[in-house]
C-alpha positions in Angstrom: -62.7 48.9 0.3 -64.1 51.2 -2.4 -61.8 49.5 -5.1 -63.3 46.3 -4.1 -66.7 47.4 -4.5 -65.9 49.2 -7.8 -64.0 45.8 -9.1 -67.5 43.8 -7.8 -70.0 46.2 -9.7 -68.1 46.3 -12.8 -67.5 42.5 -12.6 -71.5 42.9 -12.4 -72.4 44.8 -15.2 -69.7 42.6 -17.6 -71.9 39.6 -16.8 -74.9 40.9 -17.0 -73.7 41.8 -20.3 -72.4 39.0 -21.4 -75.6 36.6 -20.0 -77.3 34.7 -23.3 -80.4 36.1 -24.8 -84.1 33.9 -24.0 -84.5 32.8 -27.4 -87.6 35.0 -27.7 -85.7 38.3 -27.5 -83.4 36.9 -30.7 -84.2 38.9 -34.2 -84.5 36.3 -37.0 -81.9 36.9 -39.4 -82.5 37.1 -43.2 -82.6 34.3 -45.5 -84.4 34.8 -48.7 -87.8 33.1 -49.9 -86.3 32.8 -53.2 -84.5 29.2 -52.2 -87.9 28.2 -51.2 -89.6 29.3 -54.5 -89.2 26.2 -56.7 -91.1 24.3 -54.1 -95.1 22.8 -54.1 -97.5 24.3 -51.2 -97.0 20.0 -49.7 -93.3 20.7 -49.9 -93.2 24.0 -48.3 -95.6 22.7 -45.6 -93.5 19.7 -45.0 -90.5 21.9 -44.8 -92.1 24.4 -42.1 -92.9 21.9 -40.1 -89.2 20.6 -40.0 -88.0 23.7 -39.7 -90.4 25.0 -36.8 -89.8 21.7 -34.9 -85.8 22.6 -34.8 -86.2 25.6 -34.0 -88.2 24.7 -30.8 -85.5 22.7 -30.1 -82.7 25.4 -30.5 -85.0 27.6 -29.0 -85.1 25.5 -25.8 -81.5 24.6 -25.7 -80.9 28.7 -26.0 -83.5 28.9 -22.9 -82.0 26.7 -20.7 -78.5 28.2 -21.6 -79.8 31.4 -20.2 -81.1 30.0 -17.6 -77.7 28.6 -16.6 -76.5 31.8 -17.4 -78.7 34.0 -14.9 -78.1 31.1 -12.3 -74.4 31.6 -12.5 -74.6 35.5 -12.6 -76.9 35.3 -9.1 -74.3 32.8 -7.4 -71.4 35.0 -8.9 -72.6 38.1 -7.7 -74.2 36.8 -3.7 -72.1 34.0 -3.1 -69.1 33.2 -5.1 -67.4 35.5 -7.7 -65.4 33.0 -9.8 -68.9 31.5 -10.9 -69.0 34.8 -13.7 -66.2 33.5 -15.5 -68.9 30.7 -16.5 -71.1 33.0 -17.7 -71.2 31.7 -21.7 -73.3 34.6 -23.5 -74.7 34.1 -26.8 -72.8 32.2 -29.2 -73.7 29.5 -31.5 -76.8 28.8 -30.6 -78.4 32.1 -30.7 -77.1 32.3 -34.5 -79.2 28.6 -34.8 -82.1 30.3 -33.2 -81.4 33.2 -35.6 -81.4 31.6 -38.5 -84.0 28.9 -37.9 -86.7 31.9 -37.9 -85.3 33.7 -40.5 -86.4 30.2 -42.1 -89.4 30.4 -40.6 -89.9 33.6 -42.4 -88.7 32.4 -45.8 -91.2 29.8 -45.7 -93.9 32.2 -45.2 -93.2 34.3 -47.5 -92.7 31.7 -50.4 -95.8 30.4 -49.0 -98.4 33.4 -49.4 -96.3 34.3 -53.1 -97.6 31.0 -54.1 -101.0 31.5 -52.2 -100.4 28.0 -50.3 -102.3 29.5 -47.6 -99.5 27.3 -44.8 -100.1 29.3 -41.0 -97.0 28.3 -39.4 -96.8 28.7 -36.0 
């Protein structure tokens, strides 16, 4: 009885683990304003918005994976173990969201070099 708690708790805390980030808890990951440097204040303006409205989408797809995520971890854990293995973790997507606000950031920061004055939100 004890092992099988043991195996259930650990089983626990691996899926916890292992449950995808809400895309507001992901860091944006570096990418340099430099590529964005040769562009004009319309260009960079038109290129945040492109970039802002993928990243709302990445960042919705990563919210609704986990979602699914926490759903499965809840079923696994009160109803039916074998729901855990589909526990998909960050991945892919989170590196999308990632890099989409590093991006975001880029843009910004070429932005105010060139004193475009662009507020991306």
């Amino acid at each position: 009885m004890l092992k099988k708690k043991s195996l259930l708790a650990g089983m626990v805390i691996l899926s916890l683990a292992a449950c995808a980030d809400k895309s507001d808890k992901i860091a944006a990951s570096y990418v340099s304003p430099t590529i964005y440097q040769g562009m004009t204040c319309q260009q960079l303006a038109t290129e945040a918005q492109s970039v802002v409205n993928r990243a709302q989408e990445a960042s919705h797809a990563q919210d609704k994976k986990a979602s699914n995520d926490a759903v499965a971890t809840g079923v696994g854990v009160v109803l039916f173990w074998p729901a855990l293995f589909f526990i998909k973790g960050d991945g892919a997507q989170a590196a999308e969201v990632a890099r989409l606000k590093g991006e975001i950031t880029a843009i910004q920061q070429a932005s105010n070099m060139k004193n475009c004055n662009i507020q991306i939100k």
